[in-house]
C-alpha positions in Angstrom: 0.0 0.0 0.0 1.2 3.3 -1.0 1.0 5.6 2.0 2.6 9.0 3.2 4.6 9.0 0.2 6.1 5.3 0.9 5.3 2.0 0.3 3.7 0.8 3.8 5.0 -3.2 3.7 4.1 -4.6 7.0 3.6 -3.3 11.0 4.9 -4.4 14.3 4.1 -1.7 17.0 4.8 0.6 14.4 4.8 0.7 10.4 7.2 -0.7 8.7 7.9 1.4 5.2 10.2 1.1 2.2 11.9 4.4 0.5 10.8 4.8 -2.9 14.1 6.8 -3.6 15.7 3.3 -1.8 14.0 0.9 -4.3 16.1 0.5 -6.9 18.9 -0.8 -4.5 17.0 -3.9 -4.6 15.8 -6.4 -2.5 15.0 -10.2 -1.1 12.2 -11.7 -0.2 12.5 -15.3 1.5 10.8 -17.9 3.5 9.6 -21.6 3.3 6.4 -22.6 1.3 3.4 -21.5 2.6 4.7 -18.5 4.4 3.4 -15.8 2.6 6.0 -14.8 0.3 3.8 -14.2 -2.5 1.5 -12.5 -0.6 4.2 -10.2 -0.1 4.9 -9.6 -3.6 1.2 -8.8 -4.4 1.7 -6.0 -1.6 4.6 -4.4 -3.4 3.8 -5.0 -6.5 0.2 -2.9 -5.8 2.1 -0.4 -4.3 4.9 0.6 -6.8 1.8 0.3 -9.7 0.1 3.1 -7.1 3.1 5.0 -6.6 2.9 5.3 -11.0 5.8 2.7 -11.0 5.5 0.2 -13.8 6.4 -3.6 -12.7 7.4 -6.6 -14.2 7.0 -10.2 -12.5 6.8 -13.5 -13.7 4.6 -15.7 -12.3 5.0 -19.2 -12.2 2.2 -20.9 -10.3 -0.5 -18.7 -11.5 -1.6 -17.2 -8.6 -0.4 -13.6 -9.1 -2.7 -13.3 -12.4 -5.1 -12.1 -9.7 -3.4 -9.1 -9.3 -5.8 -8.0 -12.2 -9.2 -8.6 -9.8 -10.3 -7.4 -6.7 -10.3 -8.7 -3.2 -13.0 -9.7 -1.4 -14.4 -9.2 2.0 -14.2 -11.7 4.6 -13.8 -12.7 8.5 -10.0 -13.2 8.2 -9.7 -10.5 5.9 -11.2 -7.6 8.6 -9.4 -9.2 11.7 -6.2 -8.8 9.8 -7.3 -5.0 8.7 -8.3 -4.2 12.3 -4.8 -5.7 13.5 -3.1 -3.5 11.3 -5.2 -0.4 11.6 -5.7 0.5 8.1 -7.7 3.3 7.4 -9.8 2.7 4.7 -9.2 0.1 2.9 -10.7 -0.9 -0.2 -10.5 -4.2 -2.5 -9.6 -3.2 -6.1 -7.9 -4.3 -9.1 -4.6 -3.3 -11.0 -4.0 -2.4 -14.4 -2.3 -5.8 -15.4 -1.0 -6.9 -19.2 -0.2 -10.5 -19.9 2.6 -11.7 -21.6 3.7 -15.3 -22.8 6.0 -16.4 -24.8 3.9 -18.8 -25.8 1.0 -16.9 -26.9 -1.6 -18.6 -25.2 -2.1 -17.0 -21.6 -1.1 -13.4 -22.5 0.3 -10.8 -25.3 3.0 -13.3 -27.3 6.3 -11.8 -26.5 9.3 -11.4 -28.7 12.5 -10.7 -30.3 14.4 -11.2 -33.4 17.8 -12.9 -34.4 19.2 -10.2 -35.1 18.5 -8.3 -32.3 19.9 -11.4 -29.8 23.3 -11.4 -32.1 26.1 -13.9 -32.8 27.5 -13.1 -29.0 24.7 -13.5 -26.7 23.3 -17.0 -28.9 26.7 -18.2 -28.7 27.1 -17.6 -24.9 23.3 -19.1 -24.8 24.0 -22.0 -26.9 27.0 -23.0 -25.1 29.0 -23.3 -28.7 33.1 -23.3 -28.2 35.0 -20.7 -30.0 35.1 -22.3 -33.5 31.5 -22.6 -33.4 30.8 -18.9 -32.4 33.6 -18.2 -34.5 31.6 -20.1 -37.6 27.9 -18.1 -36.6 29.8 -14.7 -36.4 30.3 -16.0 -40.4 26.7 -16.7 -40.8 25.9 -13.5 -39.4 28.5 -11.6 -41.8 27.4 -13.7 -44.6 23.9 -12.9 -44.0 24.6 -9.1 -44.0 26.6 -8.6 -46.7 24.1 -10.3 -48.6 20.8 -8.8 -47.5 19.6 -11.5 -45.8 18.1 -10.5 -43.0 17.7 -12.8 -39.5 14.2 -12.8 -37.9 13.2 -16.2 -36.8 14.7 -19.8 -36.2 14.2 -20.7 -39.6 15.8 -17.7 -40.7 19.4 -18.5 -38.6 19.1 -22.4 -39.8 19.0 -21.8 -43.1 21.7 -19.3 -42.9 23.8 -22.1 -41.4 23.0 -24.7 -43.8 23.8 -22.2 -47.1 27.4 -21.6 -45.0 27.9 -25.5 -44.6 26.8 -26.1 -48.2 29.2 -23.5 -49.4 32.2 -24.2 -47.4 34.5 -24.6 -49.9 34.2 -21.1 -51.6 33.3 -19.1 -48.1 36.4 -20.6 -46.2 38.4 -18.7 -48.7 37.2 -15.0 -47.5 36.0 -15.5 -43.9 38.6 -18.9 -42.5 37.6 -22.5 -42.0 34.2 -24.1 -42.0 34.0 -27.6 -40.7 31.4 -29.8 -41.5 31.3 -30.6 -37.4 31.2 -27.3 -36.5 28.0 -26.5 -38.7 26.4 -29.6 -37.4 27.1 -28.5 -33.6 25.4 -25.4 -34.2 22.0 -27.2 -35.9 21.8 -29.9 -33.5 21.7 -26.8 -30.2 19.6 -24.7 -32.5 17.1 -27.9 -32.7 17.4 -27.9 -28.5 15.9 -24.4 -28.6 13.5 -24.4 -31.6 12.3 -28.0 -29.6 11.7 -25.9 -26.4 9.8 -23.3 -28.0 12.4 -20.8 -29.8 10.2 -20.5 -32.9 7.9 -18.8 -30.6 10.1 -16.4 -29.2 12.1 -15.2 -31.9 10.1 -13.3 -35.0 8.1 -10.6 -35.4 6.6 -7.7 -34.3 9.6 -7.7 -31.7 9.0 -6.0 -27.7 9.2 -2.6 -27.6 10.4 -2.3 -24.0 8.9 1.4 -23.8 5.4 -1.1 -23.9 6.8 -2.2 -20.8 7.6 1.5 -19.1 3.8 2.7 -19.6 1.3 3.9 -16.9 -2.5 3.4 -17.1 -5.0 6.4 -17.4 -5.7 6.9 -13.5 -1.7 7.2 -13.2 -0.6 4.2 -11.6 1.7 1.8 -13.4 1.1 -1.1 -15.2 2.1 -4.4 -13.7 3.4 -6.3 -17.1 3.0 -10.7 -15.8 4.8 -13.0 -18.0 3.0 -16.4 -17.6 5.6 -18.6 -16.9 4.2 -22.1 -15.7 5.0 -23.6 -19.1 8.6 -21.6 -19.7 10.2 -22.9 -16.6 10.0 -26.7 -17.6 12.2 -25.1 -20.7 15.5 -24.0 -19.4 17.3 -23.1 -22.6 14.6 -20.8 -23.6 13.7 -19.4 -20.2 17.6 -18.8 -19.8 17.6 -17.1 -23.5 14.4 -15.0 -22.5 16.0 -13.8 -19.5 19.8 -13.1 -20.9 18.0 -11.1 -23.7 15.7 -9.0 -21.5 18.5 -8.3 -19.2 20.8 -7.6 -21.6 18.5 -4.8 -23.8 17.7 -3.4 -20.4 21.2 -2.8 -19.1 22.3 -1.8 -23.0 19.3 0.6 -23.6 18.1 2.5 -20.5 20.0 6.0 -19.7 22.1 6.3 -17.4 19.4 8.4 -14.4 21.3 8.4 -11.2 19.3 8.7 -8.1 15.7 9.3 -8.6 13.1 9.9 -6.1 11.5 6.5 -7.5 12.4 3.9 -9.6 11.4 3.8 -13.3 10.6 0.2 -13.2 10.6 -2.8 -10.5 11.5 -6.6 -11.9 10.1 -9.2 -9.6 11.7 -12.7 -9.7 9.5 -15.3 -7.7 11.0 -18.5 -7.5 14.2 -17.3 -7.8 16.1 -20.7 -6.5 14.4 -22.3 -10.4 16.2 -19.2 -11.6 19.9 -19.8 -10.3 19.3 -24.1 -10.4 21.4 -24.9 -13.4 21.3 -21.9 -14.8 24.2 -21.1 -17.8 27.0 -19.2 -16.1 26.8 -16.5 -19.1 23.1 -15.7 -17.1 24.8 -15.5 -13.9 27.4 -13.1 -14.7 24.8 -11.2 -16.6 22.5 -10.8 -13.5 25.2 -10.2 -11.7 26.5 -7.2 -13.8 22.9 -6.1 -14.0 22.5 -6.0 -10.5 25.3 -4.2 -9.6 24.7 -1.5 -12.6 20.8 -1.4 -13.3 20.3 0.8 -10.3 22.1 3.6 -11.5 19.6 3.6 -14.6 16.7 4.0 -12.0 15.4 -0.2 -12.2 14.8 -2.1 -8.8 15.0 -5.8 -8.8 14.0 -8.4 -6.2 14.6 -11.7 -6.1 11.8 -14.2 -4.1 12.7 -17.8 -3.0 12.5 -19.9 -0.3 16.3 -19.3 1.3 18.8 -16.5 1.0 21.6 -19.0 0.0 19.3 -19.9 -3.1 21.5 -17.0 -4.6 25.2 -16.9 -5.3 26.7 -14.5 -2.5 28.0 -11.6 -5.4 23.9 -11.0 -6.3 22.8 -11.4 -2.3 25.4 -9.1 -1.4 23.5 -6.4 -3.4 20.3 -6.5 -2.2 19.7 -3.9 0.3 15.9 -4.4 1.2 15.0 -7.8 3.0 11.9 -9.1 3.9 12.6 -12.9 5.5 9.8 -15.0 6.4 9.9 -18.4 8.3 12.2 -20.8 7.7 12.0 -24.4 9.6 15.2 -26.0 10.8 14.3 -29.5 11.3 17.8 -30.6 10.5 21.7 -29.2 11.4 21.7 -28.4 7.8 18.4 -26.3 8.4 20.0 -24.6 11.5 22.9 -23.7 9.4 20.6 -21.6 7.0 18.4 -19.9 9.5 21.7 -18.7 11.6 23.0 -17.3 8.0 19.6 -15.5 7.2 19.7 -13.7 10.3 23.5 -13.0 10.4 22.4 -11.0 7.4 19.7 -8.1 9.3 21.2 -5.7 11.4 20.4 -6.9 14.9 17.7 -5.4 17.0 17.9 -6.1 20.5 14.1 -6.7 21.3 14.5 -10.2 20.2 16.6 -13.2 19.0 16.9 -12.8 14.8 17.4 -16.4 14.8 14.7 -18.1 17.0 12.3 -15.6 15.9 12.8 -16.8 12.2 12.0 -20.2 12.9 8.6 -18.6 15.0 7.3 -16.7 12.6 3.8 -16.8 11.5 1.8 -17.3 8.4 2.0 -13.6 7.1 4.7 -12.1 9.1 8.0 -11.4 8.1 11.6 -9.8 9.6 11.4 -6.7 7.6 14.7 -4.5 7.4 14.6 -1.9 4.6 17.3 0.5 3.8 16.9 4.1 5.3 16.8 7.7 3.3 20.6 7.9 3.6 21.2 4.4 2.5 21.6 2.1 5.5 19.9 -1.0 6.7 17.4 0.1 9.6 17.2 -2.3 11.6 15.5 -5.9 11.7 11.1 -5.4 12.3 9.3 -8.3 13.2 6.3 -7.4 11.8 3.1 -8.7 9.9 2.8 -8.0 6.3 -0.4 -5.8 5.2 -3.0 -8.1 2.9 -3.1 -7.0 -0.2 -5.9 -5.3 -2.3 -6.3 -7.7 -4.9 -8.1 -11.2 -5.0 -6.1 -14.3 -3.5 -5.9 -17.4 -5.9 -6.3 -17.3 -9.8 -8.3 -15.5 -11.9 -10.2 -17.5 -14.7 -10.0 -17.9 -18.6 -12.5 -15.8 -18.8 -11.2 -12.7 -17.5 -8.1 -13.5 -18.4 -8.9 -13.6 -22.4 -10.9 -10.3 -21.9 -8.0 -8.9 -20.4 -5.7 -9.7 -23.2 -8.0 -9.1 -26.2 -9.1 -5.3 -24.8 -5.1 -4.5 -23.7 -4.1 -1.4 -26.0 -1.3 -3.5 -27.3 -3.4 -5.9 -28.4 -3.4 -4.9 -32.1 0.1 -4.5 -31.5 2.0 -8.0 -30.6 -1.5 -10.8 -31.7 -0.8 -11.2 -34.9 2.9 -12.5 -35.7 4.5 -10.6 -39.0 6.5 -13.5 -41.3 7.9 -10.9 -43.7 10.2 -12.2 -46.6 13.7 -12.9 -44.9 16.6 -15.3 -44.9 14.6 -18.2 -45.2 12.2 -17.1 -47.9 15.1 -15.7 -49.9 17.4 -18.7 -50.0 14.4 -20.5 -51.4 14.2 -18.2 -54.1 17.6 -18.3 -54.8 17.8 -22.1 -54.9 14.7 -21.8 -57.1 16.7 -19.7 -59.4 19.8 -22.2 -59.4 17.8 -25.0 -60.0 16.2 -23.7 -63.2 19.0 -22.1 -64.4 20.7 -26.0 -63.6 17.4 -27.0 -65.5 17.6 -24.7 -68.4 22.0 -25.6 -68.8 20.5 -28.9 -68.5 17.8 -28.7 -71.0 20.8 -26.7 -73.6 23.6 -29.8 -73.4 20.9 -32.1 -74.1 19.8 -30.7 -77.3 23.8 -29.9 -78.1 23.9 -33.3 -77.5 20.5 -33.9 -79.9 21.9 -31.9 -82.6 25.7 -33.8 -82.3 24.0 -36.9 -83.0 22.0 -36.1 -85.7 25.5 -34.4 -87.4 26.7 -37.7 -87.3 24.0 -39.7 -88.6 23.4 -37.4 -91.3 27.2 -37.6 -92.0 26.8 -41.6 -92.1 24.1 -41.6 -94.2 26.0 -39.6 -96.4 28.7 -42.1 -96.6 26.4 -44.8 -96.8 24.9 -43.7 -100.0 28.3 -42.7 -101.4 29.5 -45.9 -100.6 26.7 -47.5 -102.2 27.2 -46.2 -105.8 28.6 -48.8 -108.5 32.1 -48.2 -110.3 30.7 -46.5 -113.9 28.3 -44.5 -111.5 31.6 -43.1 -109.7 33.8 -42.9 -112.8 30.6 -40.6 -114.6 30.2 -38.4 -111.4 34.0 -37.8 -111.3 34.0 -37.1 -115.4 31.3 -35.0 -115.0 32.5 -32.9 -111.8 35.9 -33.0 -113.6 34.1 -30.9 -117.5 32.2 -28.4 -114.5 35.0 -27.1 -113.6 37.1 -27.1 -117.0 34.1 -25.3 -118.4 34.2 -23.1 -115.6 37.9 -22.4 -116.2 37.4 -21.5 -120.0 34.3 -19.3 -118.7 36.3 -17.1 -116.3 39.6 -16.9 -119.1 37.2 -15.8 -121.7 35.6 -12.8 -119.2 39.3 -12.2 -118.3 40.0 -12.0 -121.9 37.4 -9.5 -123.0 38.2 -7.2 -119.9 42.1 -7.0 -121.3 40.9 -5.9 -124.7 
């Protein structure tokens, strides 16, 4: 909730807030299943959108689609209000758009070849040096010739034309193996399997579409369905190195601001970091350390701090920690980190009281106006506005379809590109093949009818009897005496 100019998280025997102009240090939000982490994120996500802040947050389970309906009124719902003593509070909606890479539970979201480049697919497709070395040449190859990279099918047929014309492209751009080209189709085939066709083509995200703010001034909360991405970890971690990367790459530099300009949420953080590529970790890392500057938050939610590697958790100034059960020595080990991590506050023990926490309350310790961790709040978090649960198809579809970017990002655009053009050029070299074809065969036609002609001609000759030979010889032999005596006689008359 967004109150006295701050976003009002929880209350203990006071209210616990969050700076705005602290928000884009970034933050954690931790705590065992069933604690209320995402309750938590609903709470902040609702209040940045009121504060005019856009947000982005991808939700896995489902359950933060409700954002987009209200809350309704209940028992638990009032004694929680009266605990906290809120003043007039009301059940409403925020102005949500859905995104999916997919296209099938929000706007279809996505890029184009090109705009990934030969670096970042390399990094993401785990190719060695020679192999990034050969889809740099594809991407030359594919510029210098007009061919422009959109989609999957677009970048695959570029690399079969390089491997089919090895020979004559070694020559100007270095060695082309055979393995090389088939390394880079069988991990483009991993992708395209996982979905890739979806996410690379056209119309491509405008991030500004992102940045925007609904008519009553508060932000937009942009929710990337992610449920069916996750169980696809190439393209999830392709999705994520690309957004990160155009965000770092494009956003001004903006310095401290008295808000952000946009807030990333990242539930389920711990999928995020499993397994992840360790070109995506050094990219959130960088972005961490340098997205605040250009005015971004980000927070990360999962179920323990040490879900994160130690350079990102470092970095995150604003912590919200619920329970944690120790049940083990391993357990114990992670609940004495957690609360090594707050800034102590001598009305209770960090440790035991993470381990006591309720459902719905939280150690809260945000940073202050000058930058430093206040210190540790056991406190319960406020409910938030919206409805708990999912939201239907229904609502959902009607959501989508009446979203002023509708129009924008529905329909895909397949515009003629690499793929359509090597067709036509192999078109063209087949019926010029065709026609050279179709010209030695009737070379060939006319050769052979030269030479039977020729034999015939020999036959018949051949066939004449000695008198028949012996006349034709006498009489070719009187043409041309007669023509001698003809031309003398001219010759003659001219002299005179």
């Amino acid at each position: 909730m967004f109150k006295d100019n701050k976003v009002w998280i929880g209350k203990s025997d006071k209210r616990i807030y969050l700076e705005p102009k602290m928000a884009n240090r970034h933050g954690l939000v931790a705590g065992a299943t069933g604690t209320g982490k995402t309750i938590t994120l609903k709470v902040m996500a609702e209040s940045f959108s009121e504060m005019g802040v856009p947000v982005f947050l991808s939700d896995i389970k489902g359950d933060l689609a409700s954002l987009a309906s209200p809350g309704t009124d209940n028992e638990n719902m009032q004694e929680r209000i009266k605990r906290l003593e809120i003043d007039n509070f009301t059940y409403k909606s925020s102005p949500v758009q859905f995104w999916d890479i997919y296209g099938e539970n929000g706007l279809p979201l996505r890029t184009t070849i090109s705009e990934m480049g030969p670096i970042l697919l390399s990094r993401i497709l785990d190719l060695n040096d020679t192999q990034s070395g050969i889809l740099n040449i594809v991407f030359r190859v594919a510029d210098e010739n007009g061919l422009l990279l959109l989609d999957l099918k677009d970048l695959r047929s570029m690399v079969q034309y390089v491997g089919d014309n090895a020979k004559e492209l070694t020559l100007k751009y270095g060695n082309i193996t055979t393995q090389s080209v088939g390394a880079i189709l069988r991990s483009l085939m991993v992708l395209e399997d996982q979905g890739g066709n979806f996410f690379f083509g056209e119309p491509e995200l405008d991030f500004n579409d992102w940045m925007k703010v609904a008519g009553d001034g508060r932000g937009y909360i942009n929710i990337l369905h992610s449920s069916k991405l996750f169980l696809n970890p190439a393209l999830y971690s392709t999705f994520l190195l690309w957004m990160l990367s155009e965000l770092f790459e494009n956003l001004p530099e903006e310095g401290d601001l008295e808000q952000p300009k946009m807030v990333f949420f990242f539930d389920e953080a711990h999928l995020l970091f499993d397994n992840a590529p360790k070109v995506l970790l050094n990219k959130i890392e960088q972005v961490v350390r340098l997205i605040r500057s250009k005015g971004v938050g980000v927070y990360f939610v999962t179920q323990n701090p040490r879900d994160l590697p130690d350079e990102i958790l470092g970095q995150l100034g604003n912590r919200i920690q619920h329970a944690l059960r120790a049940y083990t020595p391993a357990d114990r080990k992670k609940v004495v980190t957690a609360a090594e991590t707050f800034r102590t506050n001598p009305a209770f023990d960090t440790v035991q009281a993470i381990t006591e926490l309720e459902t719905g309350e939280a150690l809260i310790s945000c940073l202050d106006e000058k930058g430093s961790p206040c210190i540790v709040e056991r406190g319960f978090i406020l409910p938030p506005q919206s409805k708990f649960g999912t939201i239907d198809d229904y609502l959902r579809k009607q959501i989508i379809t009446s979203s002023p970017l509708y129009y924008k990002y529905d329909k895909e655009i397949d515009r003629e590109s690499a793929y359509e053009m090597l067709i036509k050029r192999n078109e063209r070299e087949m019926e010029e093949l065709k026609l050279q074809k179709e010209r030695l065969e009737l070379e060939k036609i006319k050769a052979k009818e030269a030479k039977e002609l020729e034999k015939l001609r020999n036959k018949k000759s051949n066939r004449l009897t000695p008198v028949e030979r012996v006349t034709n010889s006498a009489m070719s032999a009187i043409g041309r005496e007669i023509g001698r005596s003809l031309m003398r006689g001219v010759l003659g008359s001219l002299r005179r």
